[in-house]
C-alpha positions in Angstrom: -7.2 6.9 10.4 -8.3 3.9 12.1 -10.3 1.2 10.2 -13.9 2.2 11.9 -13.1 5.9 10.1 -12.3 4.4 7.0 -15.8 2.4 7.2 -17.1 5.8 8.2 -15.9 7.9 5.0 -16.5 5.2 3.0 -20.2 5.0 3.9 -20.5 8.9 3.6 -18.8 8.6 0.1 -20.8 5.6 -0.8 -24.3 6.8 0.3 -26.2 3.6 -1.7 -24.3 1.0 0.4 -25.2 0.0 3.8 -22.2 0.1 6.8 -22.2 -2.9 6.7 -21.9 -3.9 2.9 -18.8 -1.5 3.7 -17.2 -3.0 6.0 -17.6 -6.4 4.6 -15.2 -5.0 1.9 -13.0 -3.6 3.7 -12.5 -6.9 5.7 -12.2 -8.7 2.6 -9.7 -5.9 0.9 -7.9 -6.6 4.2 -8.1 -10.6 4.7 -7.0 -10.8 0.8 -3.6 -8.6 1.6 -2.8 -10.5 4.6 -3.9 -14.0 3.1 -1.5 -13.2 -0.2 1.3 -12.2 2.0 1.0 -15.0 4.2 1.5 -17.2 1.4 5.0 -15.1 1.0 3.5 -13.4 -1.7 3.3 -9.4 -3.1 0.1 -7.2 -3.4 1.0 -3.9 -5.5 -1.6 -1.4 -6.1 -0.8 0.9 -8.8 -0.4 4.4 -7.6 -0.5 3.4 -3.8 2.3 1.2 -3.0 3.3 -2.2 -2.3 2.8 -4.6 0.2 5.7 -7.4 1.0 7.1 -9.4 3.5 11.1 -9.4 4.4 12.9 -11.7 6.5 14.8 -10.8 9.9 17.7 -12.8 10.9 17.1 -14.6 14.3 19.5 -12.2 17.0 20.0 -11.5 20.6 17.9 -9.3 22.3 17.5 -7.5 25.8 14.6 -7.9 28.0 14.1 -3.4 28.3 13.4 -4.3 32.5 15.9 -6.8 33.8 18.5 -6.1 30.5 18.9 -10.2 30.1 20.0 -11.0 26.7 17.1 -12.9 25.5 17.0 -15.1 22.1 14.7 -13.6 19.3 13.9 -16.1 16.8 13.9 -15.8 12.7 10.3 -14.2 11.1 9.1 -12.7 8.6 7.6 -9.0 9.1 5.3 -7.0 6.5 6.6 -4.1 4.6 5.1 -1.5 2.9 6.7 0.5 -0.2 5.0 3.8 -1.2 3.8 4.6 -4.6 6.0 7.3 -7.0 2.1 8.8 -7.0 2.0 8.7 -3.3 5.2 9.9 -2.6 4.5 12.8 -4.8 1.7 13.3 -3.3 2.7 13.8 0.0 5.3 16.0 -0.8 2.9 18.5 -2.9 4.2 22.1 -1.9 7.6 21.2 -0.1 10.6 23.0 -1.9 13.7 20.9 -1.6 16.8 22.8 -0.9 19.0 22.4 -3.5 
């Protein structure tokens, strides 16, 4: 689902507000997460997951067309952690093999 279908269902799930109102939340739902984990901070929605940022080592790396070793620098990259209600969830009807 891309963010355009998420303003979409929301709209048809949310008759009374306009597609706009919507997606003025959504932006804001979005700029919030991204601001609070800019800031090196955590967002943890209860039952969904939780969104944090870990730190990758600066390394060497290989340019895929010429195979150059090419220096890739320290940064921080967003991680997500599911839920125990999402995982469950998504594994509704799977039978593990035991």
């Amino acid at each position: 689902m891309i963010r355009s279908e998420l303003v979409q269902k929301l709209c048809t799930d949310f008759p009374d507000l306009t597609q706009r109102e919507v997606e003025g939340v959504v932006s804001a739902i979005f700029d919030s997460i991204t601001d609070q984990l800019a800031k090196g901070g955590r967002v943890e929605l209860r039952g969904f997951g939780a969104f944090s940022t870990r730190n990758r080592d600066a390394r060497i790396g290989r340019n895929p067309r010429t195979g150059e070793s090419v220096d890739v620098d320290a940064k921080r990259v967003p991680y997500f952690k599911p839920g125990k209600e999402m995982r469950e969830r998504l594994n509704l009807g799977e039978v593990t093999a035991e």
